[in-house]
N, C-alpha and C positions, 0 to 999 in steps of 0.2 A: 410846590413842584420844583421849586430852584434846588432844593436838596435831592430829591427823588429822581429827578431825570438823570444826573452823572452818577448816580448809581447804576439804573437800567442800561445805561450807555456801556459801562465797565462788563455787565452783565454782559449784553450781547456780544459787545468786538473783541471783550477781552479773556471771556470764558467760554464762550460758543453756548452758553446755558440758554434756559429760561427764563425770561425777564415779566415775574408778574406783582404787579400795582394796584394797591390796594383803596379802596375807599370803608370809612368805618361810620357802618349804621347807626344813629342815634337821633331820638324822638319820633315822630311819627308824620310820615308823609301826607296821610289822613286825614288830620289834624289842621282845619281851617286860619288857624291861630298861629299855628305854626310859620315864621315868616321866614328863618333861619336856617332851617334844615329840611328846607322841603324839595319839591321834586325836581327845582329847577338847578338847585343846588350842587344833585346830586349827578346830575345830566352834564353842567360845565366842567364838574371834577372827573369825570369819567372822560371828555372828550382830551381833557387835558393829559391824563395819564394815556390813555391812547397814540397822543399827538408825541409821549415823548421818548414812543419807540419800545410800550410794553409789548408782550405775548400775549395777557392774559389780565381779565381786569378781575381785580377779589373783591368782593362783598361781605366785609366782616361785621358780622352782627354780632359782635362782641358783648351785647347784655340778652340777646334773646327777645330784641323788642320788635323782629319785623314780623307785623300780622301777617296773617294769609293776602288778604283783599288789597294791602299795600305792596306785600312781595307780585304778586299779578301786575300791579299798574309798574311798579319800578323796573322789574323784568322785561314787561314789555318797552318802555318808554326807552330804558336802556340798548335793547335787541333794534330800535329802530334810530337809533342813533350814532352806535357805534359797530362797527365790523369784527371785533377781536373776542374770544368766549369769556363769557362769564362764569365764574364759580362763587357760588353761595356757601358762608360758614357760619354758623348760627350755633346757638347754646339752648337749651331746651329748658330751662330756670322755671316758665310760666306753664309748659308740657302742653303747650299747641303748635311747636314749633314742626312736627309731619305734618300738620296742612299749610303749613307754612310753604314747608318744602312741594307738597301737593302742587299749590297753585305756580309756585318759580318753575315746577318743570313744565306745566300745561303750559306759561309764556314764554319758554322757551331757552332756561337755564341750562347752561352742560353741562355741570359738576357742582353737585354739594356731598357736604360733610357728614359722614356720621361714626357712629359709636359701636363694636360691639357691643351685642343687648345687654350682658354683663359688665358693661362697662359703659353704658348710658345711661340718658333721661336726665334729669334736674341739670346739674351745673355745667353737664357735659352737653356731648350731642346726641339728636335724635337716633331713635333705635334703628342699627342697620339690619338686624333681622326682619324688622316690621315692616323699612320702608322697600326691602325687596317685596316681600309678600303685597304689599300694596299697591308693587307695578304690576304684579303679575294681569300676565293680558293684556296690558295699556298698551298702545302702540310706541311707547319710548321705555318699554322696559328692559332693562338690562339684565338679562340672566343669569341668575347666582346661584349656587345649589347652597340652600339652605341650613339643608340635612348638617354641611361641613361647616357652618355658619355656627348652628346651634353647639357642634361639637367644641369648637373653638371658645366661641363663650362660655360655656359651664367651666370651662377650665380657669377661664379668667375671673369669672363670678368667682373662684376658689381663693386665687390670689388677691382679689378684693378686698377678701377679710383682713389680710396682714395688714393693709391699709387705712383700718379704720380711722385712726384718731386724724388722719388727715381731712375728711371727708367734710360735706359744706356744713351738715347739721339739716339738712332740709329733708323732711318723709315726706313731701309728696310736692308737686309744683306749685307754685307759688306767684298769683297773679302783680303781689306788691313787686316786683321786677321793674311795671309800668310806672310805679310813682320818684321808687328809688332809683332804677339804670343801672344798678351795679353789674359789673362783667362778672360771665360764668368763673373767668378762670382769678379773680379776684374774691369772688364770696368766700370762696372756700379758704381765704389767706387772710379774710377780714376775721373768724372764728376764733385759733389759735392765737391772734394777735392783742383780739380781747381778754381771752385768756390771760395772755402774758401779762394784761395790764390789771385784772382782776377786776376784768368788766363783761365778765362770761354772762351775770345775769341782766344787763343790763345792751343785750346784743341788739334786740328790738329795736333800741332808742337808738344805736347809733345807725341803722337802716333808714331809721326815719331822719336824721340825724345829715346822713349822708344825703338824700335826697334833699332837704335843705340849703346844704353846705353849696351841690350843685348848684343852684338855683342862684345862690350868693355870691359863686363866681363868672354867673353869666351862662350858666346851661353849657360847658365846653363838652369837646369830645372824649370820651372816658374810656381809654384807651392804656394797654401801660406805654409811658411812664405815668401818664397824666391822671388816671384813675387812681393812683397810688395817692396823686396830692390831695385827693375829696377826700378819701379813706380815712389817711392820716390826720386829715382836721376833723371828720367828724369822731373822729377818737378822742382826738383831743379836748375839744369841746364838751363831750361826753364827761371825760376821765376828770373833767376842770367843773363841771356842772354850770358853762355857760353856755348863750344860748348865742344867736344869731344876734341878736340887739347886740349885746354885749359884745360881740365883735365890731359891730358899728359905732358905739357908743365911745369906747373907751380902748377901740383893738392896738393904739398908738402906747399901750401900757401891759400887751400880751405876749410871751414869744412865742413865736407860732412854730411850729416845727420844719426841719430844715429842706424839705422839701417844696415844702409849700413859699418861703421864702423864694428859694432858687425858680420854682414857676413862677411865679409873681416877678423874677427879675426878668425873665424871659430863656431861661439855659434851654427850654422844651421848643424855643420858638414863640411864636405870636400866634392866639387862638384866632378864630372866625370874629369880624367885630371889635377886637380890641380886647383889654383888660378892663374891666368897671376900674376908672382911674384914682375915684375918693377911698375904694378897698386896697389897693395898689399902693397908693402912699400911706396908708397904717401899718401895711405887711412888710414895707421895705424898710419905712423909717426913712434913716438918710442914705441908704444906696439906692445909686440910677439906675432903672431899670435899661435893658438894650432895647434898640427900637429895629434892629435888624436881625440877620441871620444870626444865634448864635454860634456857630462854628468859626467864624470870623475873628472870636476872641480865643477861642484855641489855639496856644503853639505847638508850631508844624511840628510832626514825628518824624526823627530820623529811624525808618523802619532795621535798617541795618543794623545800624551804631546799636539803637535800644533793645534789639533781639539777641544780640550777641550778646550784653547785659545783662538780660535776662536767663538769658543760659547760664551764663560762669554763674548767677547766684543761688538761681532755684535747683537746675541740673544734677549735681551732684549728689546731691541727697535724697532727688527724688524716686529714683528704681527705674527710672524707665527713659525713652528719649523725651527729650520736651520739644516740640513743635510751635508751628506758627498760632494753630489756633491757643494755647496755652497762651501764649504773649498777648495774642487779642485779648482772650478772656481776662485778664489781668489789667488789661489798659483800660478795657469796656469797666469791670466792679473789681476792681483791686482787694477792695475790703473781701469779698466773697472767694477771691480766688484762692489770698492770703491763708483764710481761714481753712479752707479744704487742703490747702498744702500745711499747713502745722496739724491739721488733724490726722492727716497721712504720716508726717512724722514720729506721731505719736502712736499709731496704730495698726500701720503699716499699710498695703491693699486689702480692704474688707468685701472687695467687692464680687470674692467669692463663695463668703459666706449663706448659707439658705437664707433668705429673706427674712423667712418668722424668727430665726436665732437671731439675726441682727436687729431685728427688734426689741424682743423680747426674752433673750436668754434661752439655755439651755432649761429642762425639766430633769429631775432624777430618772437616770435610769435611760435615758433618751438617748438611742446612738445615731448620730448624725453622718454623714461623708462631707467634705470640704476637696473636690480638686484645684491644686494647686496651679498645677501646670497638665497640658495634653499629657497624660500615663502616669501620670504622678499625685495619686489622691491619701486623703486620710481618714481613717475610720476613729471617730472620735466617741468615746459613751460616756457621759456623769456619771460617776458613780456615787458621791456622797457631796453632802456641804457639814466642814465642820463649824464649831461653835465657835462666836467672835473672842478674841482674846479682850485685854486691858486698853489696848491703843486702839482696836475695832478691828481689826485684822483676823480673814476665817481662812482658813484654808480649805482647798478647793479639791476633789482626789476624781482623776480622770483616765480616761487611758487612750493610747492613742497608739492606732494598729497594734492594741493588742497591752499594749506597753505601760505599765503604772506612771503614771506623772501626779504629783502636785504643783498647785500656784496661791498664794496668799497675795487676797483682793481685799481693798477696804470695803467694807458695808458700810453703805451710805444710808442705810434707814436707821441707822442706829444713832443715838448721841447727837440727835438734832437741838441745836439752840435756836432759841428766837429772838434774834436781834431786832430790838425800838429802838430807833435812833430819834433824837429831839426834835421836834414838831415846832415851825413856824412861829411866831405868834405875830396873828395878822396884822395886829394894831401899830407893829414897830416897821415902817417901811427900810426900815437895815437890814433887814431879815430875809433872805434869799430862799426861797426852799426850792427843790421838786413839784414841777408843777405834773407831774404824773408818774404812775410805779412803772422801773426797771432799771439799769445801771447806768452810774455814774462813768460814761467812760472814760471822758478827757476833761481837764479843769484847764482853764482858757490863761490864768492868773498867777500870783504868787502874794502873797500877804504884804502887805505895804503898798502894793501899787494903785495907783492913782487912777482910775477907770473912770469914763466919760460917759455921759447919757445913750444907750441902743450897743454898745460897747459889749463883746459877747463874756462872758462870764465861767459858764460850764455845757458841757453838754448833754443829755441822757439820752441811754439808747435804749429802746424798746424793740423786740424783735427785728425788723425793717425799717423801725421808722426812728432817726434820731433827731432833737427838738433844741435847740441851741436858747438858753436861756442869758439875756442879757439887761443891763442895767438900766434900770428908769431912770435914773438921773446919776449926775456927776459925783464920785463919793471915793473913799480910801477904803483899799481892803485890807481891815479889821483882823479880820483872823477865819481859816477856812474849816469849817470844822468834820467834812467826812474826806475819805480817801480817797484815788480814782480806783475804779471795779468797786468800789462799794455798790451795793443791793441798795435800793431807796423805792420807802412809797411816797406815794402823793404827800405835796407840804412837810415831807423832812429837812431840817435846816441843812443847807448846804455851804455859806457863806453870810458873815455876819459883815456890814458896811459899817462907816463911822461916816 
């Protein structure tokens, strides 16, 4: 709450907004066993955010795990406790989350979340088509016309489709929700990340995998950011074919990924209870964890000095004005922002492209519109693709209002190599590999130098998650033998010791 409060405070005096405080659902109130997250829990956290000056208390059920029969007794215990409304947000993962919703409104809930129907169920939220038709006639039902409910959804059910390859993987709901906790809006980012690591068939295990992982570091709340850090180790662990022992056993010989590190120092804060301390000293090694606030260790922003800064560099090139929140966005994930502004450079604004072209390309013969600006559009239609030349180069024949154009684009399905890079060999501890597939981004070293035991070495990044691999013991760099942005799978040699 010591962070939370001078925010709601800046909130109220210094924006005239709404100031709403959230608590986040996880394990089961239920649940006799349950000694850490139960109802009394969730009653001193509620009074708290009350006491420090919210609007509005939230109720994030961020994996989809409050029962019906538990959302009744929380709603009410809540409703008699505190004076300021509640709003319920739930993910529908296990698809019993309408009665869920049922019983929060019979105790006395005023606001929950949901989905259009085209845009609900599994990872999302409950059906808002359904859960109108559900009040109907109840004496707290809120009147919605349907008819334009329905019409709205089909439209989006449409644009759905462009979105496939995003989507969780899940046809129908899915009770294991209760064993692993993963959050709705996480599943879906666990899927493509296996992917990337070429652990697509092996998605299963890291479910079960992830529920484990929790469990190892104490049952905490799985929330972003801190959901991210289960995620990431049960990948990890996965992509390595170690188990939980194996992190107990020998974890002072693992590098764990850079995430999980920075939890374990405390950058997220201090969970409920502590850190399990004997897990905590194999994950850190020799760095000190903080025992307080982290923001404490951040230096202060000069918000002036650094936004003007950030204008003269980014500004210029961009197209457009850059604002305040551009600089947040930038200071909050730099690497992210970074990246969206060299791909504007290189691409210019696409962001008025139709959806399914930006995906997937144009089709022969396919005439599209692209507005530019308000009165200012283009009638664009393929008309041929020709044949790759020598260097892979096709040329492209289009027309645009009307007007013949050509462009030569590399093809990329053509002329693929497959690069094996040297494989490990376990038995020689100088031998550095990839301890899982995606790019080498940054090499930490230079050949000759003298590296110390936990001493970071290189790094690899895998879609969101990057894993800083460093030295088990004291030793001289040999010679380094891949590039940075090299492509690596699991156990390619990256650095050989002496």
């Amino acid at each position: 709450m010591k962070s939370i409060a001078p925010c709601i405070e800046h909130v109220r005096t210094k924006t005239n907004g709404l100031a709403e405080g959230s608590i986040c659902y996880t394990s089961d109130i239920l649940d006799v066993k349950n000694t850490k997250y139960n109802l009394k829990y969730y009653i001193n956290l509620a009074k708290e955010i009350e006491n420090s000056g919210a609007h509005i208390l939230g109720i994030k059920d961020m994996a989809g795990l409050l029962k019906p029969y538990a959302a009744s007794e929380l709603i009410t215990a809540l409703k008699s406790e505190i004076n300021i409304p509640l709003h319920l947000h739930t993910h529908d993962t296990s698809s019993i989350q309408s009665a869920t919703y049922l019983k929060a409104i019979e105790a006395g809930v005023d606001v929950v979340d949901v989905a259009l129907s085209g845009l609900s169920g599994l990872t999302s939220q409950p059906n808002f088509n359904s859960i109108v038709e559900m009040m109907k006639f109840h004496e707290r039902e809120n009147a919605i016309n349907t008819t334009s409910l329905n019409e709205y959804s089909n439209y989006w059910e449409a644009v759905r489709e462009y979105y496939y390859p995003f989507e969780s993987g899940l046809k129908a709901g899915s009770s294991e929700v209760y064993k692993h906790e993963i959050p709705g809006g996480q599943y879906s980012n666990l899927k493509p990340q296996a992917q990337s690591l070429g652990l697509e068939n092996r998605f299963h295990e890291i479910t079960k995998m992830y529920g484990e992982v929790n469990t190892l570091f104490g049952n905490i709340v799985k929330v972003t950011p801190s959901s991210k850090v289960v995620g990431d180790t049960a990948q990890y662990l996965v992509s390595n074919n170690l188990t939980i022992t194996d992190v107990l056993e020998k974890g002072d010989t693992i590098s764990f990924p850079k995430s999980v590190v920075s939890f374990f120092k405390g950058d997220l804060g201090q969970p409920v209870n502590g850190f399990p301390k004997r897990l905590q000293k194999l994950i850190l090694k020799d760095q000190q964890p903080f025992t307080e606030r982290p923001n404490t260790h951040i230096p202060p922003i000069d918000f002036e000095i650094e936004y003007a800064e950030f204008k003269r560099i980014f500004e210029s090139d961009f197209g457009r004005n850059i604002d305040f929140t551009d600089f947040l966005s930038y200071k909050l994930y730099p690497k992210v922002f970074t990246d969206a502004y060299n791909n504007h450079l290189k691409y210019d604004n696409l962001t008025n492209l139709p959806t399914k072209n930006f995906f997937y390309g144009m089709e022969r013969g396919e005439e599209i519109t692209v507005e530019l600006d308000r009165g200012k559009t283009l009638l664009i239609t393929l008309d041929s693709v020709g044949m790759p030349n020598i260097e892979g180069m096709v040329t492209v024949y289009f027309r645009v209002n009307g007007q013949g154009r050509t462009v030569q684009v590399k093809d990329l399905s053509i002329n693929v190599k497959t690069v094996s890079n040297r494989k490990v060999d376990k038995n020689n501890a100088g031998q550095i590999g990839s301890p899982l597939q995606g790019m080498l981004s940054t090499i930490l070293v230079n050949e000759g130098d003298k590296v110390v035991k936990n001493q970071s070495l290189f790094i690899i990044e895998a879609m969101k998650m990057e894993t800083t691999i460093t030295a088990i013991e004291d030793a001289t760099i040999k010679k380094i033998i891949l590039k940075e942005g090299s492509l690596v799978n699991s156990d390619d040699l990256v650095i050989q010791l002496k």
